[in-house]
N, C-alpha and C positions, 0 to 999 in steps of 0.2 A: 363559588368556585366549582369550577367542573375538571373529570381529568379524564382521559380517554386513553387506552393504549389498543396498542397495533394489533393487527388480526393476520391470521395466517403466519401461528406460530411454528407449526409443522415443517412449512414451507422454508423457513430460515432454518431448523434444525437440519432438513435432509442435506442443504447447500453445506451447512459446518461439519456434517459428517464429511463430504464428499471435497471438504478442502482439507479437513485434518491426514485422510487417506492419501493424499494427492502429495499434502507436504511430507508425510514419513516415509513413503517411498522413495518422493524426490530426494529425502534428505542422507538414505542410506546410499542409493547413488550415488552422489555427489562426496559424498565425505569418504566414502571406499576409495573412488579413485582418484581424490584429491594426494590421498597420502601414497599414491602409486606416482600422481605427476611430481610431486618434489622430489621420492625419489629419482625419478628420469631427471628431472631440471637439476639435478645434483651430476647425476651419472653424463648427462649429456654437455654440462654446462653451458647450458639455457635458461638466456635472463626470459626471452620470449614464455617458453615452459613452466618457469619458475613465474611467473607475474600470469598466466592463465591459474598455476596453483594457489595464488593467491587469491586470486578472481572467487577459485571453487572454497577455498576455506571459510569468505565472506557470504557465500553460497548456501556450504553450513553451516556458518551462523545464524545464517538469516532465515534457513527453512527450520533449524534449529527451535529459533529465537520467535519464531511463527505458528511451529506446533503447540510449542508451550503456550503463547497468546491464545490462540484458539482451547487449549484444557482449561488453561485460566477462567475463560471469558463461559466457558459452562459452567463456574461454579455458584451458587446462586447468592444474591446481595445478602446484604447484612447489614446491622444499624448502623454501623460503620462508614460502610462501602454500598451505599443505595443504590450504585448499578452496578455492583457487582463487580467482577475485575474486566469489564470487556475494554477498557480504555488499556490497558497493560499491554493488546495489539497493537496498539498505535507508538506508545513506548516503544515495542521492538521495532515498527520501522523506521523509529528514529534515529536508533541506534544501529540498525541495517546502514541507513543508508549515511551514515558518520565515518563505519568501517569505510565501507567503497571510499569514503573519499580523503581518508588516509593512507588507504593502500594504493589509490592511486598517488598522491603524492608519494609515495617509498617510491616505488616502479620509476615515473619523471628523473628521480635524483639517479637510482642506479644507472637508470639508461642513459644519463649524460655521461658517467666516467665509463660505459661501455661505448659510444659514439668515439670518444676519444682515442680507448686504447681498446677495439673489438677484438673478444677472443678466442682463440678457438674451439669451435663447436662438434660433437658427434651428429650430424645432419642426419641419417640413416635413423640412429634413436630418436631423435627429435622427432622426426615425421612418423615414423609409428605411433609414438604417443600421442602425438599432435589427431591423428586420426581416427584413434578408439575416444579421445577426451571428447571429438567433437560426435559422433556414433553416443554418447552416453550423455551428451548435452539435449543432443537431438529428442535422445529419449527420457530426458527429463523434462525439454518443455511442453512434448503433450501430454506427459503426466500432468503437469500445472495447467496446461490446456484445457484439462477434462472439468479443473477443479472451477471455483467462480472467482477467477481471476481481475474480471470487470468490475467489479461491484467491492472485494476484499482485499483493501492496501495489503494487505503483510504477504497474501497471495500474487499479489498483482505485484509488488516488490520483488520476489521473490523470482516470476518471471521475468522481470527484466533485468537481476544478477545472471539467470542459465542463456539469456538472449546475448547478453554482453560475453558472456562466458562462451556461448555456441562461435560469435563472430573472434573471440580472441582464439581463438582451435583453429579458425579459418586463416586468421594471421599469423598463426605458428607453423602452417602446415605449408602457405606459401613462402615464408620468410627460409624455413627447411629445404624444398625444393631450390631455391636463388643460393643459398647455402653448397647443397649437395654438386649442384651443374653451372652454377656462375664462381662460385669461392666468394660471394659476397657477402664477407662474413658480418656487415652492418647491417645488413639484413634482420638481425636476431634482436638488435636494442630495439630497431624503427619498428619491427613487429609487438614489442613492447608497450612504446608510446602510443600505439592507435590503440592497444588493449587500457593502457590509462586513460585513456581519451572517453573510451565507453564506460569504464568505470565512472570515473567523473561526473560522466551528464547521466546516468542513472543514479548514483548518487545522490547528485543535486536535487533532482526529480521526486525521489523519493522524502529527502528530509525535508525539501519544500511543503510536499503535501501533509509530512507528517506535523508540520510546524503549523500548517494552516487550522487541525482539527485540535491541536494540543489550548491553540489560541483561540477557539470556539467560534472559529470563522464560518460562513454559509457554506454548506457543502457545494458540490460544484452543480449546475441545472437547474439552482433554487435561487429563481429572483424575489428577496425581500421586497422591493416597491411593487414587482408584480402580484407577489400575494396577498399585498396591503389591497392592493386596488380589486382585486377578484373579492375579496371579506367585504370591505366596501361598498361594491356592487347590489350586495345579497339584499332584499327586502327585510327592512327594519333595523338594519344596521346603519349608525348614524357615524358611528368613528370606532377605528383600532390604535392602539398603542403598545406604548411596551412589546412590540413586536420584536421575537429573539427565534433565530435557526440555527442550528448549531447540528452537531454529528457526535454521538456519545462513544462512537465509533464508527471505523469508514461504514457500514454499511448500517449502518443505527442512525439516521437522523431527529432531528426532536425539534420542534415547536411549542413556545408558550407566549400570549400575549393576550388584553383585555379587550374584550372586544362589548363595545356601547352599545345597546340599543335604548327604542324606542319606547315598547311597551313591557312591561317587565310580566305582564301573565303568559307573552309568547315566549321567553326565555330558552324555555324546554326545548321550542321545539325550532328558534335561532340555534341553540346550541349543538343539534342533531345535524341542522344544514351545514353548519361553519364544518363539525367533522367530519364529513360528508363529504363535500366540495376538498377540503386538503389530505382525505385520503385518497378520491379519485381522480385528482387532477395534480396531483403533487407527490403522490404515494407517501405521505407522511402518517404514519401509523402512530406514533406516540405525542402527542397533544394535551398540551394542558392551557386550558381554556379560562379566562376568570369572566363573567358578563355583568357588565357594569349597565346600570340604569341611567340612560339621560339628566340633566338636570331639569332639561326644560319639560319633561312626561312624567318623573316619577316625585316622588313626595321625599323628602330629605329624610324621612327615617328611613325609606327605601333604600337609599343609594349606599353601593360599595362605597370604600373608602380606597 
């Protein structure tokens, strides 16, 4: 049995510093003026206002619910918890993206008995609010822009609440205007339902992917049959099995599986090429290797079991 971990540890610490910063900024943003848009969506009686404040409360939650995962996931294992708590990220964006898609459903139902009986709205306040929430959306997602968005669900989550949240501010701010110069006061639900709409499919998106790594699916770029056939390839290797990839979190992948060879005194130095070839062609830094002996090359007290 061989076990090999990943190199360039540094390299993922500065990334967890510079998304931990990313999300606490994001997150006091967001939550300050989350409790300024209810007031308005109270004061203006704006389902439009009120369902962007909803958008931002699942905001901070989730940058919340994000920072803590990333504290968490620096704590170090224990005989308990062998990787430590870094899977607890992935929890929260399970749980992110549940929220979005209850509060869109809430939004859906209100804004049917608002379709029916539309009411009326302070348009003047609504579009003010409407246009500082998107000015503060704006400058939350290049906060989250700076952070590594690409590579860290609860981050990359989190982006796509203030994205959904940037376009419902855009649909309050019109629904306002149609409001203020048309009297269209349906305007305020239907700016509503586009804002459920976004919630929804980020939502979805997100619990989808959370659901994929919970259930220790391939991460996404990582073809199993392609990495059987590249081990395969390699001189001396006769057959791989028990081939498993899996993500101990979004940006944590892992590898383990037995890989055969032929002559069991090169071993050594099979074992150095196999980690070799799936760090630099796969970026998998965390590997655990078992190297079985042929039947047909090695002598039966030889062979793994």
């Amino acid at each position: 049995m061989a076990h090999s971990h990943g190199h360039g540890h540094s390299h993922g610490h500065h990334h967890g510093s510079n998304n931990k910063k990313a999300l606490g900024f994001s997150f006091i943003l967001i939550a300050a003026y989350m409790i300024i848009e209810v007031i308005g969506g109270i004061w203006t009686n704006s389902l439009a206002l009120l369902s962007d404040a909803g958008h931002m409360l699942s905001d901070a939650v989730a940058l919340g619910l994000s920072y803590m995962a990333i504290k968490f996931g620096e704590k170090k294992a224990t005989n308990s918890k062998t990787y430590g708590y870094k899977r607890f990220e992935i929890l929260a964006a399970f749980l992110n993206g549940i929220a979005l898609i209850v509060i869109a459903i809430f939004i859906f139902i209100e804004s049917y008995h608002r379709f029916t009986n539309p009411p009326d709205v302070i348009s003047s306040g609504m579009l003010t609010i409407s246009i500082i929430g998107l000015l503060i959306n704006i400058a939350t997602a290049y906060i989250l822009m700076r952070g590594d968005k690409d590579e860290n669900l609860n981050v990359k989550s989190a982006f796509l609440h203030v994205i959904g949240d940037m376009l419902g501010s855009i649909g309050a701010i019109v629904a306002a205007l149609l409001i203020m110069f048309f009297n269209w006061g349906i305007a305020d639900p239907l700016a509503s339902v586009i804002v459920a709409i976004l919630i929804l499919v980020s939502g979805f998106r997100v619990t989808k992917e959370s659901v994929h790594i919970l259930m220790e699916g391939a991460p996404p770029g990582l073809d199993v049959d392609d990495i059987k056939k590249t081990l395969l390839a390699l001189p001396a290797v006769s057959d791989v099995h028990d081939l498993h990839v899996w993500s101990i979190t979004s940006d944590f992948p892992a590898l383990s599986c037995h890989v055969v060879v032929r002559d069991q005194t090169e071993q050594a130095s099979i074992l150095k090429m196999v980690n070799n070839v799936l760090h630099d062609e796969y970026g998998l830094h965390h590997t655990t290797i078992q190297v079985d002996c042929s039947d047909s090359f090695c002598n039966k007290e030889d062979r793994c079991n």
